[in-house]
MARBALUM-355576 format. One record per residue (C-alpha): residue number from 0; residue in one letter; x, y, z. Coordinates in Angstrom, 2 decimals. Layout:
BEGIN
PT   resi   resn         X         Y         Z
PT    NUM      a         X         Y         Z
...
//
This chain:
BEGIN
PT   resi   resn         X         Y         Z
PT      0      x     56.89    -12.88    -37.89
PT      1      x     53.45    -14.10    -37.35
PT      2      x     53.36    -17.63    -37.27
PT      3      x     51.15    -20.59    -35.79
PT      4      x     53.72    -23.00    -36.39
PT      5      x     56.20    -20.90    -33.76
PT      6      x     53.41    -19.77    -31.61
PT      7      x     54.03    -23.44    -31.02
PT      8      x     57.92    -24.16    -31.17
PT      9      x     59.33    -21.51    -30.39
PT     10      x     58.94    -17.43    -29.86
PT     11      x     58.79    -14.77    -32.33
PT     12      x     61.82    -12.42    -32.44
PT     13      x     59.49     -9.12    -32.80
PT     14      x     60.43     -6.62    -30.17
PT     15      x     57.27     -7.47    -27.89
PT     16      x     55.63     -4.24    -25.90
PT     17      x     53.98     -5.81    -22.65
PT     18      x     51.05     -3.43    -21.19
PT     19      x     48.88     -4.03    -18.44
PT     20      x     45.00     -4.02    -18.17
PT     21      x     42.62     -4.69    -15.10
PT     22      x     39.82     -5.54    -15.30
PT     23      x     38.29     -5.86    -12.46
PT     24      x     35.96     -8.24    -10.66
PT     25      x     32.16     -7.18    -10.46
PT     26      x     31.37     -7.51     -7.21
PT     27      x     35.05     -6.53     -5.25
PT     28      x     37.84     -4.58     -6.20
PT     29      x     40.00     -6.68     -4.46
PT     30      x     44.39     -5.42     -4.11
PT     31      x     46.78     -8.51     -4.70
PT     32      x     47.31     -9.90     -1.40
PT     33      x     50.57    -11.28     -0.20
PT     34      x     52.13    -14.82     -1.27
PT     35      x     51.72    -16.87      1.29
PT     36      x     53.69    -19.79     -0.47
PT     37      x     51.79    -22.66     -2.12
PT     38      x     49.28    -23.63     -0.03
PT     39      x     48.49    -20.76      1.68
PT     40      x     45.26    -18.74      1.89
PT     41      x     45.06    -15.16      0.62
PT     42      x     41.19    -14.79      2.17
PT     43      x     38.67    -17.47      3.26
PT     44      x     40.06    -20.40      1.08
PT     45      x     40.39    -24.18      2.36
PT     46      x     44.30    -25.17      2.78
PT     47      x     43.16    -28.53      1.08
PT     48      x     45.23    -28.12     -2.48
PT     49      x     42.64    -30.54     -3.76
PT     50      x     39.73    -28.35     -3.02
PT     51      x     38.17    -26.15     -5.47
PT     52      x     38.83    -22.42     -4.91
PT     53      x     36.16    -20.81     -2.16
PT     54      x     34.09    -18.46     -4.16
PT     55      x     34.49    -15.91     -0.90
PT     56      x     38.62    -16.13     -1.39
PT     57      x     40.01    -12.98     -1.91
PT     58      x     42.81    -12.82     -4.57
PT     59      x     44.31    -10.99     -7.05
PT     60      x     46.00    -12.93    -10.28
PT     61      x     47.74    -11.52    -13.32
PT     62      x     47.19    -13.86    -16.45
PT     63      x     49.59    -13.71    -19.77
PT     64      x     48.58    -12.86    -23.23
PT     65      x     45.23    -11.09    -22.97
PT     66      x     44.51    -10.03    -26.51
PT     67      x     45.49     -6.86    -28.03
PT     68      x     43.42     -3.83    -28.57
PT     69      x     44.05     -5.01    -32.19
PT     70      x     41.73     -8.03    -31.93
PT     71      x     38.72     -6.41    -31.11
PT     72      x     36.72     -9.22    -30.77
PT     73      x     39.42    -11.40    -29.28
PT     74      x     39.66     -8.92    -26.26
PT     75      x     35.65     -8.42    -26.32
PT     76      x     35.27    -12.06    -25.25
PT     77      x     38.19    -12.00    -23.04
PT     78      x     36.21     -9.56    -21.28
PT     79      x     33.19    -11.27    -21.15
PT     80      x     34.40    -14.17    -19.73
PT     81      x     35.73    -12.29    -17.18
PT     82      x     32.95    -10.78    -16.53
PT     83      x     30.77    -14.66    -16.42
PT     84      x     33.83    -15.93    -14.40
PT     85      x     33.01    -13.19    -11.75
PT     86      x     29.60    -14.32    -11.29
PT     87      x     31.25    -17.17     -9.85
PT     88      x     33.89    -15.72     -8.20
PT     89      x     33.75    -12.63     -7.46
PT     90      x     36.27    -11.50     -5.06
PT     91      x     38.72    -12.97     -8.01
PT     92      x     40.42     -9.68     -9.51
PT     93      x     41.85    -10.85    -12.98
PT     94      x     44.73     -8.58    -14.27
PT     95      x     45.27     -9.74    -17.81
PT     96      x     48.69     -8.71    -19.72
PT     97      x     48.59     -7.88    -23.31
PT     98      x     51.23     -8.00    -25.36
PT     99      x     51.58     -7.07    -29.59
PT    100      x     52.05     -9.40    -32.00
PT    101      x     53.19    -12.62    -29.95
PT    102      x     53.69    -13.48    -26.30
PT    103      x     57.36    -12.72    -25.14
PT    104      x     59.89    -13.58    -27.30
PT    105      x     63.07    -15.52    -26.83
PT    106      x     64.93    -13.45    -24.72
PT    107      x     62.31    -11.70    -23.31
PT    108      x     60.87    -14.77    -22.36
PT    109      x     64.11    -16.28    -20.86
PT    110      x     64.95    -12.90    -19.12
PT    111      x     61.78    -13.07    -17.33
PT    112      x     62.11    -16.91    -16.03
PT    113      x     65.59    -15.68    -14.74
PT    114      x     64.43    -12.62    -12.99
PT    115      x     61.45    -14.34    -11.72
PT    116      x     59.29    -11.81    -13.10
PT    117      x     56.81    -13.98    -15.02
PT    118      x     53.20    -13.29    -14.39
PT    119      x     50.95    -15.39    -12.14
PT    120      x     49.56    -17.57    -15.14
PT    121      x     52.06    -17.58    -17.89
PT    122      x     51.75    -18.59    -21.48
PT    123      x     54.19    -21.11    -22.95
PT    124      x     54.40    -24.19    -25.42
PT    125      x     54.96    -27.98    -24.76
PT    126      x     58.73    -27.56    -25.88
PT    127      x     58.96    -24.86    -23.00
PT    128      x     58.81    -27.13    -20.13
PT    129      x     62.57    -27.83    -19.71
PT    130      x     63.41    -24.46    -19.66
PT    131      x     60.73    -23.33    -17.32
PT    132      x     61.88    -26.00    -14.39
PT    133      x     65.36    -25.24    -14.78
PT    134      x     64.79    -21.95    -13.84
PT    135      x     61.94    -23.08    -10.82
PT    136      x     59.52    -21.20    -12.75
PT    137      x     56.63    -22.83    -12.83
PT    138      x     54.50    -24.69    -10.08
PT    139      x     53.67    -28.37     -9.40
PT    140      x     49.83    -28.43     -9.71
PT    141      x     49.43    -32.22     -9.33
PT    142      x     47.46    -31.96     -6.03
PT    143      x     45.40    -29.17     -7.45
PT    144      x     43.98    -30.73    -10.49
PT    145      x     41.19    -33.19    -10.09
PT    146      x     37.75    -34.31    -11.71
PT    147      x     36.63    -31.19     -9.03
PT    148      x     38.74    -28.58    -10.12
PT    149      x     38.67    -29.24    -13.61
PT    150      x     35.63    -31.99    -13.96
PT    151      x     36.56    -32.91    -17.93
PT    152      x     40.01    -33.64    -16.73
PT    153      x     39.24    -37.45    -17.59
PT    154      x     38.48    -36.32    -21.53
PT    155      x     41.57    -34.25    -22.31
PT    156      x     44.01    -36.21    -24.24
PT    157      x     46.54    -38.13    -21.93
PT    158      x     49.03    -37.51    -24.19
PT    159      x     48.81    -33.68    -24.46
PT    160      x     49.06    -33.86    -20.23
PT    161      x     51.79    -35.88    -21.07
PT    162      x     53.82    -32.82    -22.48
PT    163      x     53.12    -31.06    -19.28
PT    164      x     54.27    -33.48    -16.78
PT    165      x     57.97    -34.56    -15.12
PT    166      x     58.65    -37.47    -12.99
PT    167      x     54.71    -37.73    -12.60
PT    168      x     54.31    -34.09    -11.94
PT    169      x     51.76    -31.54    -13.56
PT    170      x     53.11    -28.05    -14.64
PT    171      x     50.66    -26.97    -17.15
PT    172      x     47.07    -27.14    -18.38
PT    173      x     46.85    -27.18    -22.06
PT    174      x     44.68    -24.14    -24.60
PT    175      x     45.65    -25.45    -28.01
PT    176      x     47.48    -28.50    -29.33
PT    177      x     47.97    -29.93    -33.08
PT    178      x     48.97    -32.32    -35.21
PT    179      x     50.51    -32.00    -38.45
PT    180      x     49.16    -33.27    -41.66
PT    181      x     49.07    -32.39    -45.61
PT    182      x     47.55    -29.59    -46.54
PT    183      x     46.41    -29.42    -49.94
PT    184      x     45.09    -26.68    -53.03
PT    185      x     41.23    -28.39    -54.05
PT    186      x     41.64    -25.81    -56.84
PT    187      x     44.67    -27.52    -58.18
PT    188      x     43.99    -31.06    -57.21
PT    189      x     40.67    -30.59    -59.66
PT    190      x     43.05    -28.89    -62.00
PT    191      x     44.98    -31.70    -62.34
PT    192      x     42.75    -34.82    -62.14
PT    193      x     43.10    -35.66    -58.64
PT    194      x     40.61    -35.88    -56.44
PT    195      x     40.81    -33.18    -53.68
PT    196      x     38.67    -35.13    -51.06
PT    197      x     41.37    -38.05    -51.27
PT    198      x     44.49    -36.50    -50.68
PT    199      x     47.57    -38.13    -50.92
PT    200      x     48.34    -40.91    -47.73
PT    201      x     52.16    -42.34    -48.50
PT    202      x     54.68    -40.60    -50.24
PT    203      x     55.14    -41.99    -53.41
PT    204      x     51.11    -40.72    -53.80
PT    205      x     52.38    -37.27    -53.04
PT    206      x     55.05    -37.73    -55.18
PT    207      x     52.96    -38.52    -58.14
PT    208      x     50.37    -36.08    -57.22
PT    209      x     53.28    -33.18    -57.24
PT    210      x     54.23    -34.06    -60.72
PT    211      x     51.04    -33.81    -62.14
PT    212      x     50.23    -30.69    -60.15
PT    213      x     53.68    -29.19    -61.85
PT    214      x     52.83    -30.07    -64.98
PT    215      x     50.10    -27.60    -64.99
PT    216      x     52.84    -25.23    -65.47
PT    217      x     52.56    -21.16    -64.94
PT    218      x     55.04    -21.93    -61.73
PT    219      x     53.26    -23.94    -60.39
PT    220      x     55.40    -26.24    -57.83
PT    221      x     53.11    -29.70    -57.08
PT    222      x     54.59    -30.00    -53.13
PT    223      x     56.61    -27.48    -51.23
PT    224      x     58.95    -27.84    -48.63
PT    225      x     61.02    -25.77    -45.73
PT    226      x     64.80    -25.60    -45.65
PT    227      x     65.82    -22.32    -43.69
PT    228      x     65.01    -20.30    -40.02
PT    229      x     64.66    -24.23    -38.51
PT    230      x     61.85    -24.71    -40.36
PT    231      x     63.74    -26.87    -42.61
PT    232      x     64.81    -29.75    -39.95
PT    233      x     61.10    -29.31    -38.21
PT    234      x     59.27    -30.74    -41.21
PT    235      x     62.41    -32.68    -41.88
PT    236      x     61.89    -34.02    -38.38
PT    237      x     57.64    -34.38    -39.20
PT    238      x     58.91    -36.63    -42.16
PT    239      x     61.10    -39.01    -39.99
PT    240      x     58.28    -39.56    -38.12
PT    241      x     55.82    -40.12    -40.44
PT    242      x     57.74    -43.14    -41.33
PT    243      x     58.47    -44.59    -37.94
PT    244      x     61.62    -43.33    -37.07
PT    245      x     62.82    -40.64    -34.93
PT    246      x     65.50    -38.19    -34.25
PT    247      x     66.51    -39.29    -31.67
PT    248      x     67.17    -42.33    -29.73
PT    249      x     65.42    -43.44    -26.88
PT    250      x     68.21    -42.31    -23.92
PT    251      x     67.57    -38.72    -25.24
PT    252      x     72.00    -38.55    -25.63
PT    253      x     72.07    -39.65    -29.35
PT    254      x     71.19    -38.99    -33.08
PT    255      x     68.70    -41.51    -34.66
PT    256      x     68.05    -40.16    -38.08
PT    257      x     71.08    -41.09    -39.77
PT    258      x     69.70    -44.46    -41.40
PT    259      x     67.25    -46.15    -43.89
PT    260      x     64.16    -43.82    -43.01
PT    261      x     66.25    -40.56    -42.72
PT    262      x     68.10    -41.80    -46.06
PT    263      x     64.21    -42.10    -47.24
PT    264      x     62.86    -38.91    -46.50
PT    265      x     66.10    -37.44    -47.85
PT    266      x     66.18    -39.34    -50.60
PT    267      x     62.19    -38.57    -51.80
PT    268      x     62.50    -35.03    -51.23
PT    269      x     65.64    -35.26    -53.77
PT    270      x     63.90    -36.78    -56.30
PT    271      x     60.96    -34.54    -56.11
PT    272      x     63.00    -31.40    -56.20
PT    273      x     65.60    -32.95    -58.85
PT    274      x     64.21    -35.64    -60.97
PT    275      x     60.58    -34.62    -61.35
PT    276      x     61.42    -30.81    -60.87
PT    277      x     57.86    -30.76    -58.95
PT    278      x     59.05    -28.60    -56.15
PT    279      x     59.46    -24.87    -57.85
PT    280      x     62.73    -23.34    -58.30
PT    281      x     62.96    -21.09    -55.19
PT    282      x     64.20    -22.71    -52.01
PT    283      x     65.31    -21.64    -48.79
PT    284      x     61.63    -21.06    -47.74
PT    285      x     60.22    -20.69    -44.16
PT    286      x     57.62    -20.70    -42.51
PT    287      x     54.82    -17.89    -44.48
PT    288      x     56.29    -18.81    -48.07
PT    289      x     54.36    -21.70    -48.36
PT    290      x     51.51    -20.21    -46.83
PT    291      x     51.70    -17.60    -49.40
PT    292      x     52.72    -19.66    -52.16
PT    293      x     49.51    -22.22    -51.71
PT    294      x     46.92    -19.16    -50.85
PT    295      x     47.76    -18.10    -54.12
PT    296      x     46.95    -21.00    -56.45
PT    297      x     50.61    -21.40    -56.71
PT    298      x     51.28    -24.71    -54.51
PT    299      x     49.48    -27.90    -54.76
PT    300      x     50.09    -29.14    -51.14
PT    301      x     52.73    -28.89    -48.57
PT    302      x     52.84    -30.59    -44.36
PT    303      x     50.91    -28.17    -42.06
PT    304      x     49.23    -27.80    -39.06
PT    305      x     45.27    -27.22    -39.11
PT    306      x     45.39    -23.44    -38.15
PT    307      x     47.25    -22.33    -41.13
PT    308      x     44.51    -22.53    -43.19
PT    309      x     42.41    -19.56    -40.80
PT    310      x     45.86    -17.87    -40.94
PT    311      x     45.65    -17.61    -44.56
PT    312      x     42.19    -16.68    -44.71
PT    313      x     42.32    -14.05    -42.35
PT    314      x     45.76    -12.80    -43.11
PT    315      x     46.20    -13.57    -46.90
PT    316      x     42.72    -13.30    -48.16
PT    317      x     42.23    -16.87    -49.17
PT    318      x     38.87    -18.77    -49.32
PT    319      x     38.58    -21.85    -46.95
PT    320      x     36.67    -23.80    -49.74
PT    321      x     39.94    -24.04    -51.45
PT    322      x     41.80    -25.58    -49.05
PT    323      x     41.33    -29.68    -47.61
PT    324      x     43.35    -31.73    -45.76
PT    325      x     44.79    -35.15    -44.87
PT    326      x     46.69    -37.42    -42.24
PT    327      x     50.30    -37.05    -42.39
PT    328      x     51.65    -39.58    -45.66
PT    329      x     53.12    -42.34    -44.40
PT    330      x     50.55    -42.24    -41.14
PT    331      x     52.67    -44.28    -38.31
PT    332      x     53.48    -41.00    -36.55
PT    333      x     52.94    -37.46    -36.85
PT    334      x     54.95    -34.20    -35.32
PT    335      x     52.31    -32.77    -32.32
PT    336      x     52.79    -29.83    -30.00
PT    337      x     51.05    -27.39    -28.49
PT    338      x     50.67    -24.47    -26.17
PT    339      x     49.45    -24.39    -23.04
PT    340      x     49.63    -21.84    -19.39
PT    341      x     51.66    -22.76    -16.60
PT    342      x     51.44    -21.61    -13.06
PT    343      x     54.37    -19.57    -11.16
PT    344      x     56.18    -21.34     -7.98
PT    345      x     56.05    -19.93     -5.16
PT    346      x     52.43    -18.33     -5.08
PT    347      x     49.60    -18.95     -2.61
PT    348      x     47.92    -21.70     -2.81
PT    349      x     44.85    -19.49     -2.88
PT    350      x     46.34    -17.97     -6.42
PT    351      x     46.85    -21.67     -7.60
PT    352      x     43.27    -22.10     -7.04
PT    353      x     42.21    -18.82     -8.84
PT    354      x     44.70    -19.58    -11.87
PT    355      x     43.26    -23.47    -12.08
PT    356      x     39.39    -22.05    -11.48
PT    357      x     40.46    -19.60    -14.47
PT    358      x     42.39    -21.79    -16.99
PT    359      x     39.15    -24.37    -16.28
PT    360      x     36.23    -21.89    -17.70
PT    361      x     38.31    -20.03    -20.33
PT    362      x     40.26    -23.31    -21.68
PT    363      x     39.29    -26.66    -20.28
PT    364      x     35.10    -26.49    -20.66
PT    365      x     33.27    -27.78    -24.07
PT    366      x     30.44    -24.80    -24.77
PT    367      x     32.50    -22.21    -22.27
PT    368      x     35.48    -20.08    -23.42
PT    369      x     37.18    -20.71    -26.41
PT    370      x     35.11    -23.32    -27.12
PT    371      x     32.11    -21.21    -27.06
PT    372      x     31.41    -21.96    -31.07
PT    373      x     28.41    -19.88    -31.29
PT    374      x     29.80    -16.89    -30.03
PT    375      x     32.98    -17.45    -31.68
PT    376      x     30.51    -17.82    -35.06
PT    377      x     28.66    -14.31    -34.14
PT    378      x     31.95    -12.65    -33.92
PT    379      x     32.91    -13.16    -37.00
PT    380      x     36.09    -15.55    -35.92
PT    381      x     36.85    -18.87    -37.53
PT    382      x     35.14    -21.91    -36.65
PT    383      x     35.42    -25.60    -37.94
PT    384      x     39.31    -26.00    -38.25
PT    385      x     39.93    -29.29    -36.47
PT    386      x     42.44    -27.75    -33.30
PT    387      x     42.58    -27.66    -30.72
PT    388      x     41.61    -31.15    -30.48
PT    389      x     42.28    -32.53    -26.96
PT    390      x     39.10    -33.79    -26.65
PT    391      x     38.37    -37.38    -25.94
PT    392      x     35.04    -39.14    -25.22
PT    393      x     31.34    -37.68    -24.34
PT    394      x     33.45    -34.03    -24.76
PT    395      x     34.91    -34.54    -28.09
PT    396      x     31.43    -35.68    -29.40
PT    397      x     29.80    -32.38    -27.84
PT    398      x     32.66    -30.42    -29.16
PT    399      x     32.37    -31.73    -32.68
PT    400      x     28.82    -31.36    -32.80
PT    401      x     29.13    -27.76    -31.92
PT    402      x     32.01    -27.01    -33.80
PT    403      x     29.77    -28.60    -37.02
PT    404      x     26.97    -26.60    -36.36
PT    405      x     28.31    -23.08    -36.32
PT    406      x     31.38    -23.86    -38.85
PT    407      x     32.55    -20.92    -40.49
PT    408      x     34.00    -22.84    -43.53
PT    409      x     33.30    -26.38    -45.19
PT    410      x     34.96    -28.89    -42.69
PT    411      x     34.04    -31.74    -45.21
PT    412      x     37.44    -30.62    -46.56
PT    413      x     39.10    -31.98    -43.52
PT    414      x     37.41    -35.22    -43.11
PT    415      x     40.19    -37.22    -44.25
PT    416      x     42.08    -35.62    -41.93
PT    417      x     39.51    -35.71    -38.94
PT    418      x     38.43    -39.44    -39.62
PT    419      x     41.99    -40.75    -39.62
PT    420      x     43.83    -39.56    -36.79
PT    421      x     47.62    -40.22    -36.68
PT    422      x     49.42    -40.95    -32.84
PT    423      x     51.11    -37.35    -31.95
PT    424      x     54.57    -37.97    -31.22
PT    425      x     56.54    -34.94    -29.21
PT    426      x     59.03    -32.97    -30.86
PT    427      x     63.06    -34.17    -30.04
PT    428      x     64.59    -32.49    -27.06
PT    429      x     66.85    -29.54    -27.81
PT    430      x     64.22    -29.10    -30.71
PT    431      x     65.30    -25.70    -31.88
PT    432      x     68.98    -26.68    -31.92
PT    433      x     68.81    -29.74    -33.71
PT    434      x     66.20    -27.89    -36.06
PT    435      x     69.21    -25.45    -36.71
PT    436      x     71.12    -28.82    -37.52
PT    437      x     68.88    -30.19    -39.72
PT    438      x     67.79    -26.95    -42.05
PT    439      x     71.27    -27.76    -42.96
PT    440      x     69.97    -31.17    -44.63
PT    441      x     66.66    -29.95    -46.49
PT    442      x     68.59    -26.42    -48.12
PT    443      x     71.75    -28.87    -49.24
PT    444      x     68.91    -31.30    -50.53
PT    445      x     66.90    -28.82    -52.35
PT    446      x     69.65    -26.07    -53.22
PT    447      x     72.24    -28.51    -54.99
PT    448      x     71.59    -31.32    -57.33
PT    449      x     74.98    -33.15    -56.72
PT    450      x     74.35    -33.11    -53.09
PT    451      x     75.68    -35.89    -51.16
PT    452      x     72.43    -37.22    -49.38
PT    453      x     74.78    -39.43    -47.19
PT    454      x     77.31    -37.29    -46.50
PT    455      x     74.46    -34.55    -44.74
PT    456      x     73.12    -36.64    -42.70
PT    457      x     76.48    -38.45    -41.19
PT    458      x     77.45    -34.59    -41.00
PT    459      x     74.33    -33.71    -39.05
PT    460      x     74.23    -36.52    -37.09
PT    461      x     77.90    -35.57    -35.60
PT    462      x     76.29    -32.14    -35.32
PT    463      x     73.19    -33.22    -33.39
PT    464      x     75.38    -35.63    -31.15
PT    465      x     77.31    -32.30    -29.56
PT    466      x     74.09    -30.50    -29.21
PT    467      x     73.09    -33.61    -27.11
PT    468      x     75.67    -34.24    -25.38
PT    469      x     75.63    -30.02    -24.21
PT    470      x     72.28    -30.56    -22.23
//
């Protein structure tokens, strides 16, 4: 299943075929060199951590999820910033792993943590961190990131480094990150009378919205919801927090949803479904129905994060001027994650270096890498969809700018969105588990009409309490 929402939560289940491709640096075909252990040098390099990487340093790094032959342009300016990264460094030999469809699934994934046979710089999301330490996978790269090493360091979001960080300790250096919010059908919002550069901001507007969306008729459901494949308990989760709450409480060892906002969000999305029959008749959607559902004039709105929208243009042949966006309803928190690369333990220090000096040009530079807009424009790729947006300060205001002037799409539509940012709160731990949990909540919700809104939630609380208490 393609998916941006699990390229962020969790990993595909497709059987994943990893390959291998070098490419090479320009001026040295350099072999991998020995680990040394962190802090080592592989070839001329300074044993300072906090030094940048010697451009004469010899080294040899393999870097997850190059793209696939299948995303021609993807892979052509993969290898052109290779290729601009060598001018730099050119003793640097990049060997970039591709792999189909998504990067390492589940046990694929977990397999290679345990067998230690994750490449050099590895690909994983914000919820991954756990994991990743309790199997020593990843290295602490505190001493090696710095306003040298990475000089916009002081503009990325604190909060996104947040994610990446135990007991003080950096493990990661973010690509992408997001925050959800409501995505919304301009067609239908004209359709109906509303005004599709206001969307909806508390839920009793998106409840009245949804009815008179529905009452279009032709199946057409006004809002749209998740309830199956943990989909269900993450925007169940997204909802909670919209409202202030959480799922749980503050120690991390029990439930917090089982009270007046839980009873809330459970108790709107029951009405909506039930009493205003504004939610469509299927149910026991996940993530791609919706998607689907709203691409084809079919769905008036529905929580999302930014990147669906190029998902459906690219993948379902949708037009991006029918599609706008808004904060999250309810606006005192919204559901954020992320993805990001972390670095393998027990490298050289030299390889640190490389992997940091990498993960800098390709991910961490406004005008450089995938934030290249022009280029990105000329290859015929999306631009304008407001993520990744880690930016803060003198970068976001370059970034915008640039993003604005080579937009690929009319990102008026997300002002709303863009001009009234929500605080990103991190998904629960035990995410997927408890999202397993609450799926159980949203189908009983939107399956059965004589559900007993009470009795899920004191069920999944129970539920979520054992999950906790099996860290």
């Amino acid at each position: 299943m393609r998916s941006a929402r699990f390229r962020r939560t969790r990993r595909s289940g497709a059987v994943a075929l990893v390959s291998a491709l070098t490419l090479t640096a320009l001026a040295a075909c350099g072999t991998s060199a020995s680990n040394n252990g962190a802090g080592g040098s592989e070839g001329g390099g300074s044993s300072d951590p906090a030094a940048p990487l010697d451009p004469e340093a010899k080294v040899t790094i393999t870097i997850d999820c190059m793209p696939p032959a299948a995303k021609a342009a993807e892979l052509r300016e993969w290898k052109q910033d290779v290729a601009e990264f060598n001018q730099k460094y050119p003793n640097v030999t990049i060997e970039g792993r591709s792999t189909p469809g998504q990067c390492l699934e589940p046990p694929r994934f977990t397999a290679m943590l345990k067998a230690k046979s994750q490449p050099d710089v590895f690909y994983t999301y914000f919820t991954d961190l756990p994991q990743v330490l309790d199997n020593d996978g990843a290295a602490d790269i505190t001493a090696y990131v710095n306003d040298r090493t990475v000089p916009l360091l002081k503009d990325i979001d604190p909060n996104v480094l947040g994610s990446l960080k135990q007991d003080g300790k950096l493990y990661g250096l973010p690509t992408s990150n997001y925050t959800m919010g409501l995505l919304i059908n301009r067609k239908l919002f004209k359709r109906a009378g509303l005004n599709p550069d206001s969307p909806p901001r508390t839920w009793d507007e998106v409840r009245a919205a949804a009815r008179k969306i529905a009452a279009l008729g032709n199946g057409i459901a006004g809002y749209g919801d998740y309830s199956a494949a943990n989909t269900g308990g993450w925007h169940f989760t997204a909802q909670v927090y919209s409202l202030g709450g959480d799922i749980v409480d503050a120690s991390g060892k029990k439930a917090a949803f089982n009270n007046d906002v839980g009873r809330q969000v459970a108790r709107n999305l029951r009405a909506m479904r039930w009493d205003d029959d504004s939610m469509g008749k299927t149910q026991l959607l996940k993530w791609g129905d919706l998607q689907k559902q709203i691409a084809s004039d079919k769905l008036g709105m529905f929580l999302a994060a930014p990147d669906d929208i190029a998902y459906m243009v690219q993948q379902l042949g949708a037009e991006y001027e029918n599609f706008g966006m808004g904060p999250i309803p309810g606006e005192r928190n919204t559901l954020a994650g992320g993805n990001n690369y972390m670095i393998k333990s027990g490298i050289s220090g030299d390889k640190i270096k490389a992997a940091v000096a990498w993960l800098n040009f390709k991910n961490l530079t406004v005008g450089k890498g995938q934030f290249e807009w022009a280029r990105t424009k000329a290859d015929k790729l999306p631009v304008g969809v407001p993520q990744p947006n880690f930016w803060l300060g003198v970068s976001k205001k370059k970034d915008d700018a640039a993003r604005l002037a080579n937009a690929t799409m009319p990102v008026a539509n997300f002002r709303t969105f863009m001009d009234n940012p929500v605080p990103g709160k991190a998904e629960p731990p035990k995410a997927q588990e408890i999202y397993k949990v609450l799926d159980n909540v949203m189908s009983g919700i939107l399956t059965n009409k004589d559900a007993d809104v009470d009795k899920l939630l004191s069920t999944a609380e129970s539920q979520v309490n054992q999950v906790l208490a099996n860290q």
